[in-house]
C-alpha positions as a printed Julia matrix, in Angstrom:
392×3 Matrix{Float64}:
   0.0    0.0     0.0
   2.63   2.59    0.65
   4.28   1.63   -2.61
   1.27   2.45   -4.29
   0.91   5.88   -2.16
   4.59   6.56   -2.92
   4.39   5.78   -6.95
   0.89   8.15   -6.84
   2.55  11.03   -5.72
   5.94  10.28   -7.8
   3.0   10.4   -10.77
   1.13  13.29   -9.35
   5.04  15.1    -8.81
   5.86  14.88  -12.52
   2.38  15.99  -13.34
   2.02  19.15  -11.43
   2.63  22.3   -12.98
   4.66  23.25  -10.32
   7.17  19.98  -10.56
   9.49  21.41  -12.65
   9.82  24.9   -11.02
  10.84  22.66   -7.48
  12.94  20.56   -9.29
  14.59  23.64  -10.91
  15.19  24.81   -7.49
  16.52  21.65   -5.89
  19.12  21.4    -8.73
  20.21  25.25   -7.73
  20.96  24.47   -4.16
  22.73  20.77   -5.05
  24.62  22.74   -7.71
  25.68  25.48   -5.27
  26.96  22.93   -2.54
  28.49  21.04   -4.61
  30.09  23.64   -6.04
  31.87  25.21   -2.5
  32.25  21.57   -1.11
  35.4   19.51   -1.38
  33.93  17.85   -4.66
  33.89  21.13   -6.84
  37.58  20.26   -8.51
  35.54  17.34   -9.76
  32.32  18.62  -11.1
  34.19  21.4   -12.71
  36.43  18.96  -14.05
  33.59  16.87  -14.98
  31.38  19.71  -16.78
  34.71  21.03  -18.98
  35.17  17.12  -19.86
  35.16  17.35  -24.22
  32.91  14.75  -25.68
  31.9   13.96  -29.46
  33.91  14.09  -32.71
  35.83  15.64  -35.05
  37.6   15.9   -38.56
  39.03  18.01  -40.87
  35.33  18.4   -41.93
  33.05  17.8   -39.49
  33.2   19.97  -35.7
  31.18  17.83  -32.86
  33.4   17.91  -30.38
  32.4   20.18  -27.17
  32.97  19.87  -23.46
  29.84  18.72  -21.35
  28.8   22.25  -20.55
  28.75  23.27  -24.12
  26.48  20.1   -25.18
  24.23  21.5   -22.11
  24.22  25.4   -23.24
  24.39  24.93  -27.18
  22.73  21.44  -27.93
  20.08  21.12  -24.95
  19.24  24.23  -25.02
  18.43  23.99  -27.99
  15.47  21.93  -27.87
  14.18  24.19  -24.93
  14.0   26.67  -27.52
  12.29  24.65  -29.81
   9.79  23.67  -27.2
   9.54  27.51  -26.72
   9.18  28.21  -30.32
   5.98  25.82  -30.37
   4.5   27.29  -27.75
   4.71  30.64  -29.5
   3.28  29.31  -32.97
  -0.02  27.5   -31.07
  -0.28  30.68  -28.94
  -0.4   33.07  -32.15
  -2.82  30.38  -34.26
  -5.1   29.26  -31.5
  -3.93  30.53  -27.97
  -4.1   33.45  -25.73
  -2.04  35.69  -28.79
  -4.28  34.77  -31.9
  -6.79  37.61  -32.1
  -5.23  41.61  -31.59
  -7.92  42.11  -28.63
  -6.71  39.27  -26.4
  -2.7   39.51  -27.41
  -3.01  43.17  -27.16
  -2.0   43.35  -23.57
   0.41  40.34  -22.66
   2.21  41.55  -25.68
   2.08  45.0   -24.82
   3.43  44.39  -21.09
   6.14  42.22  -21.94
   7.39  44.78  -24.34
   7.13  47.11  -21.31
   8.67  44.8   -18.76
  11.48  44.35  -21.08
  12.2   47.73  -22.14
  12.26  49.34  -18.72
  15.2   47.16  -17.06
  17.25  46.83  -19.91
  16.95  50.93  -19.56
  18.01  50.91  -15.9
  20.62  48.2   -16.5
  22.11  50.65  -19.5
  21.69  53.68  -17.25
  24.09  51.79  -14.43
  26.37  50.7   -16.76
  26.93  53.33  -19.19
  30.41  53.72  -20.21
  31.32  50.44  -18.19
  32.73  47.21  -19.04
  29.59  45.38  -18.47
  27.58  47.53  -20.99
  27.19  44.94  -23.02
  25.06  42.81  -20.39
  21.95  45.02  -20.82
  19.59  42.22  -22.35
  20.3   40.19  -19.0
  17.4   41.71  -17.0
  14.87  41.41  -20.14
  13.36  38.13  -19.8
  11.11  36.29  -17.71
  11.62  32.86  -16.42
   8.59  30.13  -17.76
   8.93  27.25  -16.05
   9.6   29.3   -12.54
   6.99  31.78  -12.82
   4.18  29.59  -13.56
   5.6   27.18  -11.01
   5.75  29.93   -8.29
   1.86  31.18   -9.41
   0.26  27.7    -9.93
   1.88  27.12   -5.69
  -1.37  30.13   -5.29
  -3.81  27.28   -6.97
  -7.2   28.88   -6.47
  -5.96  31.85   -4.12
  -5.48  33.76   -7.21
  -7.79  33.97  -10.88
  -6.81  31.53  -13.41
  -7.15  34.19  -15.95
  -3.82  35.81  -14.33
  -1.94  32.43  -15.21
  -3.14  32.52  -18.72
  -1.79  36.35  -18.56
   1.25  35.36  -16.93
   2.22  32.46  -19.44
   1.21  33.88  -22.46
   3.47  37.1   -21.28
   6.22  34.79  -20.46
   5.65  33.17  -23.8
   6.51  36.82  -25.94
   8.9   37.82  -23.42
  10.97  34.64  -24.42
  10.54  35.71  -28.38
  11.72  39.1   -27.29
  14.8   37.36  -25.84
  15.67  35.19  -28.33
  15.46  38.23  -31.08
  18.1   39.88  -28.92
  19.99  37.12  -28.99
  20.14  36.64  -32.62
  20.16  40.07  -33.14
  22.87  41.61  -30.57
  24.26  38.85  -28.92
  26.07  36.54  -32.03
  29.46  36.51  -33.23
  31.16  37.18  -36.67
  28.45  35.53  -39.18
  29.92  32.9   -41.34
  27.92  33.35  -44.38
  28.39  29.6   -46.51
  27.45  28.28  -43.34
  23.96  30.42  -42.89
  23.26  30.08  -46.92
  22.6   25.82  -45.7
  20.85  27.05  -42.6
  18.58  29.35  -44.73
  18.44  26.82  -47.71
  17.12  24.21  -44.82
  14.59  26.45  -43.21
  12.87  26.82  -46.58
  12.86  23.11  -47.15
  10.89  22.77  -44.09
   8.36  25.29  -45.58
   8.22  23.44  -48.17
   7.13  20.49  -46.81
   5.04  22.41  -44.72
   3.47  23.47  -47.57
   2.94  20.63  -49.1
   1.35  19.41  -46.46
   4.03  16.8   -44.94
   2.84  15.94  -41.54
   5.59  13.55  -40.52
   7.53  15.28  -37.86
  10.57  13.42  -38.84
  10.84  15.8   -42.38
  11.57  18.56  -39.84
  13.4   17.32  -36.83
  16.25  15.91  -39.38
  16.75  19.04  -41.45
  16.38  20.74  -37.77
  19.46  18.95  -36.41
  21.53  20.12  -40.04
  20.34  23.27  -39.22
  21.59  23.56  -35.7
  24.95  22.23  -37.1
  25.29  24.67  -40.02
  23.85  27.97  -37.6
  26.59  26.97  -34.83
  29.25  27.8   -36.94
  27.26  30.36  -39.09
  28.36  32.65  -35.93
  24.95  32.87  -35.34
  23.72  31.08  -31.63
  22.73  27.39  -32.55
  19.63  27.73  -30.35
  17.77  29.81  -32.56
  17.61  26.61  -34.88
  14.79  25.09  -32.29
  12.95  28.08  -32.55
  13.02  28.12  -36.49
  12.28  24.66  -36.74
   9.43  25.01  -34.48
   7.71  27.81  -36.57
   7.58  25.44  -39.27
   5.97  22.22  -38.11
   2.8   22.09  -39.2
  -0.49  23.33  -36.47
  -4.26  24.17  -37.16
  -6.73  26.22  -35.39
  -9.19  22.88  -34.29
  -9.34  20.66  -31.88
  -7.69  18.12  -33.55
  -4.29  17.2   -32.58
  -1.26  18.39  -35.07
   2.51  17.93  -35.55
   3.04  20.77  -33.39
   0.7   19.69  -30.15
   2.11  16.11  -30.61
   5.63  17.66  -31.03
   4.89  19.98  -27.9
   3.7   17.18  -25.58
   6.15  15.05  -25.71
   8.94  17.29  -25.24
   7.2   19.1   -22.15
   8.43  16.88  -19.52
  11.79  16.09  -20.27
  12.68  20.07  -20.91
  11.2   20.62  -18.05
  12.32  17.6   -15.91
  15.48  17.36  -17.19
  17.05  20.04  -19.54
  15.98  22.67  -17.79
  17.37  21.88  -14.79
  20.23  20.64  -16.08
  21.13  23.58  -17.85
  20.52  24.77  -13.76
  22.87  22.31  -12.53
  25.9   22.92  -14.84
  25.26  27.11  -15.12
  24.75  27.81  -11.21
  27.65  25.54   -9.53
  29.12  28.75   -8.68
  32.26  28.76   -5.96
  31.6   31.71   -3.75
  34.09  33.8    -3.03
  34.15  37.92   -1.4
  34.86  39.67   -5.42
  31.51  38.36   -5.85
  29.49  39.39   -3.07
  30.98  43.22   -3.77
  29.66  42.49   -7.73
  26.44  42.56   -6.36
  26.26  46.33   -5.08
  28.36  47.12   -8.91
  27.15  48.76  -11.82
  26.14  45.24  -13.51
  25.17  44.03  -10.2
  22.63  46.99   -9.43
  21.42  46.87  -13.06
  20.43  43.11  -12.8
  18.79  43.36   -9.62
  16.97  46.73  -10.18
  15.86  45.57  -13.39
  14.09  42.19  -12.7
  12.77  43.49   -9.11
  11.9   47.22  -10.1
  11.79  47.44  -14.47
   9.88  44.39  -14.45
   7.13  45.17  -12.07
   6.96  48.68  -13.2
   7.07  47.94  -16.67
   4.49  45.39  -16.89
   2.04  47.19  -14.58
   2.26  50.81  -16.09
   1.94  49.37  -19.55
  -1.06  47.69  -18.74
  -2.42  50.42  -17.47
  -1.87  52.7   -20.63
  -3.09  50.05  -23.03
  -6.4   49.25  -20.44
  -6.83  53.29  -20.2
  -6.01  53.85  -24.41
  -8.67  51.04  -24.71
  -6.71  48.59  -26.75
  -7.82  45.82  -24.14
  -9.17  44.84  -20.98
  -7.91  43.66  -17.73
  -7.82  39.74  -17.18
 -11.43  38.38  -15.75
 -11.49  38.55  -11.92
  -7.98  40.67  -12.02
  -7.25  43.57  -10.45
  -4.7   46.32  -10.17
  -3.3   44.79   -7.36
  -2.87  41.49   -8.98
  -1.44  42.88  -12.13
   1.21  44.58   -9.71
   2.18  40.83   -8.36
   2.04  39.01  -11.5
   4.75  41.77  -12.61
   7.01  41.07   -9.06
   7.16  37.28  -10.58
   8.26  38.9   -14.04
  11.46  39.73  -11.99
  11.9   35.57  -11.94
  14.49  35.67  -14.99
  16.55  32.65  -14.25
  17.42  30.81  -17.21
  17.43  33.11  -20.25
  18.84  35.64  -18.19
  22.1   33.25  -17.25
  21.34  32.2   -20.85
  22.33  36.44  -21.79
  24.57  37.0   -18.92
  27.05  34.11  -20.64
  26.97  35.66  -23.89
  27.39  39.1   -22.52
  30.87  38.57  -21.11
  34.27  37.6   -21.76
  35.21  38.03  -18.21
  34.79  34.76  -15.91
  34.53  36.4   -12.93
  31.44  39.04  -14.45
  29.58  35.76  -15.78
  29.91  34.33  -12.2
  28.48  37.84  -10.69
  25.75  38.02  -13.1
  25.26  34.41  -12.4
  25.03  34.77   -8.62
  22.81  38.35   -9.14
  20.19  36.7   -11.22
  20.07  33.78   -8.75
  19.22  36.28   -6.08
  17.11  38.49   -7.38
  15.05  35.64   -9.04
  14.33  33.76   -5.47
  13.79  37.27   -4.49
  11.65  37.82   -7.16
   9.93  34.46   -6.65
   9.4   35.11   -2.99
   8.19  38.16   -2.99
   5.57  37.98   -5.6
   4.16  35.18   -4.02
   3.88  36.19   -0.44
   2.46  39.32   -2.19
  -0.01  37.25   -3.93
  -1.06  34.9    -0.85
  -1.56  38.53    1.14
  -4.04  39.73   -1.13
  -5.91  36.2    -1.29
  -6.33  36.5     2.95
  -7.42  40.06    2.75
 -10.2   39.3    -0.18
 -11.2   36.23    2.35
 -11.67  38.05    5.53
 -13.43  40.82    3.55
């Protein structure tokens, strides 16, 4: 009988939508003690371990770390990249009324602490870090909200995801965009030539995923050395595997379910594990009260929350849309606090920002703070107004 108990609520663990976010979590701390414990020689070791081949031809050989950050990751994006597509053809984003204001705010909550980040760091060395603070984490916001269950509307989930959802696309433009190396152009001529076969068969009405997952892998080959970041492939790929509008289930919602758990049961926090074992020393508890410390941590706690609430304000008082049902002001202002939750792009922009080890370890350790802060915050925020409403 206790077997049975125990497999239910392994089952009902991996089925929550708040699994992931705690198992996110757990693989920060075990990363972190692991890290400042007499074993961190060996996981550091272990992580910088090359695997893979390589000829005069062909480049697959990368340490552990870089399989993690370039190849995983990858596929997180292209699990992103579907969500995005079903959200624009039959989601919270596919008419301009509902879109209007998740898209609206996350352009806000984006804008506004990559402006305070530049405005600390102007004429620093860490200028270049200013898309760090941009992004919202998924998978640890919605984990965070859904531990509220009915305490707060499930319209402000829907809000919160499908805001999470474009702040993502945001990221990933600024990452193609401003945060690539010298472009390689034979290489991105294949990458291009392979995006359009997809399109093709997308057009022709190919429905068998494995006519884009193949070309997908060439692609991520051919855009990692293009100079371009090799995650963008998922995210290209995913735009063109096939969807509809109905109920029925497509490419893309068979494609989308069953990557969901393992990205986020197992990518996602091991891109956690390898990109937060961080060894502590005093030069990076002083980084946090820096320039690029002060504009991470003012940016996700302050430019998020301020962004996201005074933009939905403008577009609610403009008229463009309407507040989520059941959701007030007050709610709008807590759903921003959990914007500040930035973890993994953020580490994601904070390692292509610098050169410098020891300002990818700062950023590293600020975005870790600030996001449990973040995190914390927002939901005790949240909980608050839930008891007030009750004994009211």
């Amino acid at each position: 009988m206790s077997k049975l108990i125990n497999l239910r609520s392994f089952k009902n663990f991996f089925e929550s939508s708040s699994g992931g976010g705690i198992l996110l979590f757990i693989c920060v701390i075990l990363a972190l003690i692991i890290a400042n414990s007499f074993y961190g020689d060996s996981l550091s070791n272990l992580l910088s371990t090359t695997i893979g081949y390589e000829n005069d031809t062909i480049h697959l050989k990368y340490s552990i770390k870089q399989w993690i950050d370039d190849g995983l990751m990858a596929i997180f994006f292209l699990l992103v990249g579907l969500e995005i597509k079903r959200e624009l053809v039959e989601g919270e984003l596919a008419s301009p009324k509902k879109a209007a204001l998740p898209i609206f705010a996350a352009i806000g909550g984006a804008l506004l602490p990559a402006a305070l980040y530049a405005f600390f760091n102007h004429d620093q060395p860490t200028a270049h870090g200013w898309g760090i603070p941009m992004a919202t984490d998924i998978a640890f916001a919605l984990a965070v909200i859904s531990l509220l269950g009915d305490k707060v509307p499930a319209s402000l989930k829907i809000f919160l995801a499908a805001l999470a959802i474009v702040d993502d696309l945001l990221a990933i433009l600024v990452i193609a965009i401003f945060y690539s190396g010298t472009l390689h152009y034979t290489y991105l001529l294949i990458a291009i030539g392979l995006v359009l076969l997809q399109l093709v068969f997308n057009k022709i009405g190919i429905r068998n995923l494995l006519f884009y997952i193949i070309p997908g892998i060439a692609m991520w080959y051919f855009i990692h050395h293009s100079g371009i970041h090799a995650t963008i492939a998922g995210v290209l790929t995913a735009m063109t595997i096939p969807t509809t509008p109905d109920d029925k289930e497509s490419p893309l919602e068979r494609l989308e379910h069953l990557l969901s758990k393992p990205v986020n049961f197992i990518i996602i926090p091991l891109f956690a594990f390898a990109n937060t074992a961080i060894v502590l020393h005093a030069e990076m508890i002083h980084g946090l009260s820096s320039p690029m410390g002060l504009g991470i941590i003012l940016g996700l706690l302050v430019g998020k929350s301020v962004g996201i609430l005074f933009t939905c304000w403008i577009c609610v008082k403009l008229g463009i849309s309407t507040l989520p049902e059941r959701a007030g002001w007050k709610h709008m202002f807590g759903v921003g606090i959990l914007g500040g939750i930035g973890f993994t792009m953020s580490i994601f922009v904070a390692m292509l920002s610098f050169d410098d080890a020891l300002h990818i370890e700062e950023a590293k350790l600020a975005v870790l703070l600030t996001s449990c802060a973040a995190g914390i915050l927002g939901y005790s925020y949240l909980a608050m107004l839930n008891r007030k409403s009750e004994r009211l």
